[in-house]
N, C-alpha and C positions, 0 to 999 in steps of 0.2 A: 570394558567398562567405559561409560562415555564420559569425557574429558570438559573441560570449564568452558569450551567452546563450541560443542556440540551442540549446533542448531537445525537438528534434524525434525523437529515435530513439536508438535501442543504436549505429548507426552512425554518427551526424552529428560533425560536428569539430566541435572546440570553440575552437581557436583559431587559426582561420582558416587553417591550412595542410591543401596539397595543395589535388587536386580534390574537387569538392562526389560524393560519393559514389552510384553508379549503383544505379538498383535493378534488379537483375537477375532474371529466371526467377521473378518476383513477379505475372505478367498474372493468371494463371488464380485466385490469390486473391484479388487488385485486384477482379479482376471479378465476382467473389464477393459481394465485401465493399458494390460497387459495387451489387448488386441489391438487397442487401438494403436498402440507403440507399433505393431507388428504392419499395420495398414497403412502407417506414412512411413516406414522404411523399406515397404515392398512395394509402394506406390507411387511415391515421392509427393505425395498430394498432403498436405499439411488438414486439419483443423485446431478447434479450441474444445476441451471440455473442462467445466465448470463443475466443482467438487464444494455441496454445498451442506451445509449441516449446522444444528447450534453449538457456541462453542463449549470446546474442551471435548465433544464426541470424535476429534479425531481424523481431522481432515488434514492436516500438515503430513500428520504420521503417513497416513496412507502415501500422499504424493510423495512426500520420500523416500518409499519403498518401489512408487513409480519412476523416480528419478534413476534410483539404483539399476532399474531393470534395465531403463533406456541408456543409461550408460555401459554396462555387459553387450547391446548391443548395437554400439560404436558409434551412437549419438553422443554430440555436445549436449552437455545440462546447463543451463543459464539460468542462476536463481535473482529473481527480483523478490522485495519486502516490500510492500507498500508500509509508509509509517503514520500516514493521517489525511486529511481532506486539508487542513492548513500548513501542510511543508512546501517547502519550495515547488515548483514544478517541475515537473517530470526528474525529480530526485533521486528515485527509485529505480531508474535503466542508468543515471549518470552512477550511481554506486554499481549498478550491475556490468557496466560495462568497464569500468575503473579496474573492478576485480579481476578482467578477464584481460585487459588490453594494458593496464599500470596509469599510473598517471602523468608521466612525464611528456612530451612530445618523444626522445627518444628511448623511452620505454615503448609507446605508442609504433614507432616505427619500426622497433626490435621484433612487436608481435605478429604486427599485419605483414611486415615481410617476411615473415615465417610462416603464416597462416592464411593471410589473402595480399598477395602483394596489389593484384588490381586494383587493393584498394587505398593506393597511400596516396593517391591523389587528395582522399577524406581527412587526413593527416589538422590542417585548418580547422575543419568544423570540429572533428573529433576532439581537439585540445581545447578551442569554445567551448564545449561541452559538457567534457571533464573539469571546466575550472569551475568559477561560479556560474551557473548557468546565464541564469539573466543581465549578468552585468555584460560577458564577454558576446554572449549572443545580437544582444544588443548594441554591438559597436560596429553590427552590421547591418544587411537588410536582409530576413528573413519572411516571408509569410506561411500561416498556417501549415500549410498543404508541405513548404520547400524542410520545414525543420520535421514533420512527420516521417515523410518518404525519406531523406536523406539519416534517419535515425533508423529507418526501416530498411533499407538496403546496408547499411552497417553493420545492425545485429545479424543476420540474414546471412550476410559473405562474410564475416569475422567469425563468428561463434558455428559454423553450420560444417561439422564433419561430412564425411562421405556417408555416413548413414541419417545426418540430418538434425536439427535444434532440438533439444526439448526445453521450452522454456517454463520453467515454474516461476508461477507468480502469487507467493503467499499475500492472505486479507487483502484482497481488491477490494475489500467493503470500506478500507482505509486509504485507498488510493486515491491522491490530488486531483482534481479537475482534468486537467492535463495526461496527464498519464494515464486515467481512464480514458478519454477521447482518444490519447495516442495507441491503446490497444485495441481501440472499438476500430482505428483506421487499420490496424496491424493484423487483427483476425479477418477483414474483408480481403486479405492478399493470400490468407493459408491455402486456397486452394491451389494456388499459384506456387508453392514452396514446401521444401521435406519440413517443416515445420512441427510439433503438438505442443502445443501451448495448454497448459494447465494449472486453473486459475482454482484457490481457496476462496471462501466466502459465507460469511457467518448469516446464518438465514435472519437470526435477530437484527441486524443491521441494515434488511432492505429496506423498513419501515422511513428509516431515514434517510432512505440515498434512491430518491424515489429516480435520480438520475438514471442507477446501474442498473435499480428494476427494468428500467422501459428499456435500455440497452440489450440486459439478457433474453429477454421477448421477441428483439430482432434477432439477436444471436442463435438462439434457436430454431422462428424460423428460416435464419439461410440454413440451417441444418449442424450449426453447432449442440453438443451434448451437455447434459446436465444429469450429475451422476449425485443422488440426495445422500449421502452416511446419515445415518439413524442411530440409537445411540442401543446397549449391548442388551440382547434379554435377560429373561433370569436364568437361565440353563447357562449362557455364555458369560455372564456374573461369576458364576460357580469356575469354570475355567480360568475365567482370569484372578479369582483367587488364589483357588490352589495354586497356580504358574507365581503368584507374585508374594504370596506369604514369605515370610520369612522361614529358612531352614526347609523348605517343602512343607512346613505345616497343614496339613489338611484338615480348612475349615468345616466345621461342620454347617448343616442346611439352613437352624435358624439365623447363624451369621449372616451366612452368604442372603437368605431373606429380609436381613434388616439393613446390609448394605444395597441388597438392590433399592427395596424402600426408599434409604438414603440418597441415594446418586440418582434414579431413574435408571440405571447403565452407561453414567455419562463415565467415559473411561480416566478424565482427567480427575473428577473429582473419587472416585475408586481409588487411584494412587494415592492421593491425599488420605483419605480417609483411611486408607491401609496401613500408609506409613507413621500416623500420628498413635494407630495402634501398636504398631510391631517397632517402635523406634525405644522402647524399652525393654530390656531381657525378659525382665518377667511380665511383659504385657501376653495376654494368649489370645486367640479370635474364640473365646468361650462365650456362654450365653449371657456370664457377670460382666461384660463388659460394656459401659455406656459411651454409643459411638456420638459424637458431634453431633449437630444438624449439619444439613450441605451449607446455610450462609456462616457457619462457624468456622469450616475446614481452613477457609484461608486465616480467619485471623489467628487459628488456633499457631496455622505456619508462621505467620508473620510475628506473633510473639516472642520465637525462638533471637529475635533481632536484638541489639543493646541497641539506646538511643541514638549513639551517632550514625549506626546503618538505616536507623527508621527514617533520621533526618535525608539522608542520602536517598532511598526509598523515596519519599517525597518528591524530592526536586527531579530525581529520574522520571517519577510518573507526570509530572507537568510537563519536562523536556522529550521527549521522547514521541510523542505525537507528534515532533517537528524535525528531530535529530538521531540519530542514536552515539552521538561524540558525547566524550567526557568534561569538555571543556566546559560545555552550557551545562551542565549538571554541575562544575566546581563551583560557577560561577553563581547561581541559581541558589547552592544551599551555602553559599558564605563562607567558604573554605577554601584551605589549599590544596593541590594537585594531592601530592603525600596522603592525607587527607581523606581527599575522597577516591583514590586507591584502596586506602585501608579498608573503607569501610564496601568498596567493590568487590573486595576480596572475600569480606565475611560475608556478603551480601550471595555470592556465587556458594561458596563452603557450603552454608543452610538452603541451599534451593533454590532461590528466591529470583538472581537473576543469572544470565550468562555476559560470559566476554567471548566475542569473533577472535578471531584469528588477526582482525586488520585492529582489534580494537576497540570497535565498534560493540554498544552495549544496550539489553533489551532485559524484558523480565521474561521469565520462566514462559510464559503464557500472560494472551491477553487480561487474563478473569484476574489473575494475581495484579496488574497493573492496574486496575477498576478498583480492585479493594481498597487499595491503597488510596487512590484516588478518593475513594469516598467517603475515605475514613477523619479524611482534612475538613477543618471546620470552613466555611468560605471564605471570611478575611483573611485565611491560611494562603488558601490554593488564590485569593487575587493579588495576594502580594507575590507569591513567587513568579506565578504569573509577569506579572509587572517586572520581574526580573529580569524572567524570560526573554521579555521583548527586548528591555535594555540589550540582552547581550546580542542579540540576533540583528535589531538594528545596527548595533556598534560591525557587525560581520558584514552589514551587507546581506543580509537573510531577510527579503524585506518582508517579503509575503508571510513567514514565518511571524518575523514582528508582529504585524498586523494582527495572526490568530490569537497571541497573547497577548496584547493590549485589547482585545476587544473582551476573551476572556475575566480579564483585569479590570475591565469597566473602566479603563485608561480610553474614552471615547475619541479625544483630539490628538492624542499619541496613534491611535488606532486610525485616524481618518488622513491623518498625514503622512505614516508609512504605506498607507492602505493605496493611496493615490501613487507612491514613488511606485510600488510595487505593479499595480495595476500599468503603467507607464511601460513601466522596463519591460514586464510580460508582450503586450502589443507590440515594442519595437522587436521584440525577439519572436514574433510569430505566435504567443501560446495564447490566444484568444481566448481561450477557455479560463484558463488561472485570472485573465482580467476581467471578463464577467462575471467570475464569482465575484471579488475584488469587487468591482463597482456595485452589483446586489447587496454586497454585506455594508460599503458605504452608504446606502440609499436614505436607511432611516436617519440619518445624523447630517443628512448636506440636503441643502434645497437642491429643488431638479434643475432650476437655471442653470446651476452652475456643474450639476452631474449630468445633466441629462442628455449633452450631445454628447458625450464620451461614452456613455453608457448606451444609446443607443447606435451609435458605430460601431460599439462590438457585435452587440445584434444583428446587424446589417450582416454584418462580415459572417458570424455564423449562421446567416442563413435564415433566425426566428423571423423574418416579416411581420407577423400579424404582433407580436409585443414591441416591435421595433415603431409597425406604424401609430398605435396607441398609446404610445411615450412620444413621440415628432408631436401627437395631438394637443400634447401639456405644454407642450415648450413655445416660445417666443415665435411669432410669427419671421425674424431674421434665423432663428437660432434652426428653426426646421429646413429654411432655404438652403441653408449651408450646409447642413447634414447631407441634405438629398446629394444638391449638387459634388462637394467632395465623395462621398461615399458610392457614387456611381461608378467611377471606374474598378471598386474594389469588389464591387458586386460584380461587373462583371466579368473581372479576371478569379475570385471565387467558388463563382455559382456553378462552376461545371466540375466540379468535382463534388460536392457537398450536398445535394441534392435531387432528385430525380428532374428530368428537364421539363417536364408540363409544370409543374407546381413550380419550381425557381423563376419560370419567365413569368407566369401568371403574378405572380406575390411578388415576383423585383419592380413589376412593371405598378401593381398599384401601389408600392413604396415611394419609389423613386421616377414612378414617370419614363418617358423616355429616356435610354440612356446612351451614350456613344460608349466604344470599345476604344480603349487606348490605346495609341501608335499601333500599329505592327499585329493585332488583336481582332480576328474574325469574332462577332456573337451573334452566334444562330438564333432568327426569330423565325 
């Protein structure tokens, strides 16, 4: 029976009621999934495939039955979470690689010289890394390309058995600027490494991250895979009733007909809807029974709450897009540690959310965190909001800050951490976290004063054609100095980041001629 910390899947229970959940009508992509483990541990040749579907149809579950297999055969499993587009940067490999390595320097040294001693020279960057990202990174010199690769050969020779990585990377559709780039650089190496990286990703979600869309179009064609899960029919409806009724009860046909109706087949909301039937003795899956609608099933679960876990509920679902610590949740719903344990505890009991193993705390499933969310009136969710940032700024969490004052409609809060934040990014290399950062300040600061910052990071990643059409708005001084500073950074950049016809073409009507700094051939 799974335990209070069981973070296997969209479907897995979380507090130990009912049965352990079937996987149903799942063979033909198991098996899928199954070859491909078999073709980088027989090949050493690494790819990516991408597991996509709407939520709650059951793409975690899957991958952690993919996890399971690659570890039977002698792979390291490396699980990453993506937790939102506004968390820190690259957040999501410093908790994954925390888990794997500890967090101390000599934890850090205990691991790698047990596992990759070649690599304790990393020992520096690696404790940067694991502390607060940005601050510590920042108190050096980092560029793009140097924190990518050095985070890429870490994971790679740490976590990489004699049969090779498997990394899981749950909701990439929530993952930070950063971390998305740092895996768009990290799948172009799979060929190169025993590597399968295996990424979840909610189809609803590409609407808005038109980033990752145009990402997986490349991904695909250098020949990475994309495996769709679809949600259960009605014959496999019928299966996973009977397996999940209570006592074996075997439903009859028009049940099982009005929950397929209900759910479409989407498996997460099947549990739901099963369990608010069968969570009574005398409840039966007969024809007199009037099941929910699907927008019901959650609040029907979340009712089972007393007010002080709905309170905690709350501040979880506003926090959590940036964190999954308890602290900005105590903090967030105005309470004490004591407090908001308790009500973590009843919150786990009913289903509703899980605790990790290190601590670390999420809900059941995304759709349950949504509901919650939406259930808040907005003066609600911009006050906590507002909270939020408080506590994030006070940490040091700037870019975090920034997402919740801007939520908050806290604009001058938001353009002030927004700026520290965007700052600290750049000097620690993560160009990406600062571009957002500068685009999300744009509508609220003149360009005079954004606009060479903002079109520096451009330069450096490479956009040309929005780089050169922002130079166009700015001060005839303000464009001089863009060009001129920003040409050694083109051209110590541009040979990695883009193909070489188009980078010389588009650097050269940027910035004009450029020289190569000291020691620096650039091929014309």
């Amino acid at each position: 029976m799974p335990s209070r910390n069981d973070r296997s899947g969209e479907g897995s229970e979380a507090g130990g009621e009912g049965p352990q959940e079937p996987l149903v009508d799942r063979q033909l992509e198991l098996d899928l999934l199954r070859q491909h483990i078999v073709r980088v541990t027989e090949t050493g040749k690494g790819h990516a495939v991408l597991i996509l579907g709407e939520s709650g149809v059951g793409k975690s579950r899957l991958a952690a039955e993919a996890a399971a297999e690659a570890r039977q055969r002698g792979m390291t499993v490396t699980s990453v979470r993506c937790l939102g587009r506004g968390a820190e940067p690259l957040l999501p490999l410093k908790e994954a690689l925390a888990a794997y390595l500890g967090r101390t320097p000599d934890q850090i040294r205990r691991t790698l010289a047990r596992a990759a001693p070649h690599l304790l020279d990393a020992v520096p960057f690696i404790g940067a890394f694991l502390a607060n990202i940005g601050e510590k990174l920042a108190e050096g010199s980092f560029s793009l390309r140097g924190v990518y690769e050095e985070l890429s050969r870490i994971l790679i020779r740490t976590t990489s058995g004699n049969a090779g990585l498997f990394l899981l990377v749950d909701d990439l559709h929530a993952a930070d600027p950063d971390t998305l780039y740092f895996l768009n650089y990290f799948f172009r190496k799979l060929q190169q490494v025993p590597v399968l990286a295996v990424a979840t990703i909610q189809e609803e979600q590409l609407n808005d991250y038109p980033e990752l869309a145009d990402l997986m179009a490349e991904w695909a064609a250098i020949g990475h895979a994309t495996l769709t899960v679809v949600p259960l029919e009605r014959a496999h409806v019928g299966e996973y009733v009977r397996t999940m009724s209570a006592m074996g009860e075997q439903a009859d046909e028009s049940t099982v007909d009005r929950l397929f109706r209900l759910t479409g087949g989407n498996p997460f909301f099947l549990r739901e809807a099963l369990s608010l039937v069968t969570q009574s003795p005398e409840s039966h899956l007969a024809d007199d029974v009037a099941l929910p609608r699907a927008d019901a099933i959650l609040r029907r679960r979340l009712s089972r709450a007393d007010e002080v876990t709905r309170h905690f509920l709350r501040a979880a679902a506003v926090v959590l897009d940036t964190s999954e610590e308890l602290a900005p949740i105590t903090y967030v719903m105005e309470g004490d540690t004591k407090d908001a344990i308790d009500a973590l505890n009843k919150a786990c009991e009913i289903r509703l959310m899980r605790e990790g193993p290190g601590g670390e705390v999420s809900f059941v499933h995304a759709l349950m965190q949504r509901e919650v969310y939406a259930d808040m009136g907005a003066n609600q969710r911009r006050y906590l909001h507002a909270r939020a940032g408080e506590w994030f700024e006070r940490n040091g969490a700037l870019a975090s800050a920034a997402f919740h004052f801007e939520q908050a409609g806290r604009f001058d809060q938001m353009v002030k951490t927004g700026y520290q934040a965007a700052s600290q990014a750049e000097r620690a290399g993560m160009y990406h976290t600062a571009l957002m950062l500068y685009q999300k300040l744009r509508p609220h600061v003149s360009i005079e004063d954004l606009g060479p910052r903002l079109a520096a990071a451009l330069i450096v990643l490479g956009d040309w054609d929005e780089a050169n059409q922002l130079i166009g708005l700015l001060p005839v001084e303000d464009s001089s100095s863009i060009r001129a500073a920003s040409a050694p950074i083109c051209a110590f950049d541009r040979a990695w980041h883009h193909g070489p016809d188009r980078r010389r073409g588009a650097c050269g009507a940027v910035l004009g001629p450029i020289a190569a700094p000291p020691g620096m051939r650039v091929s014309r």
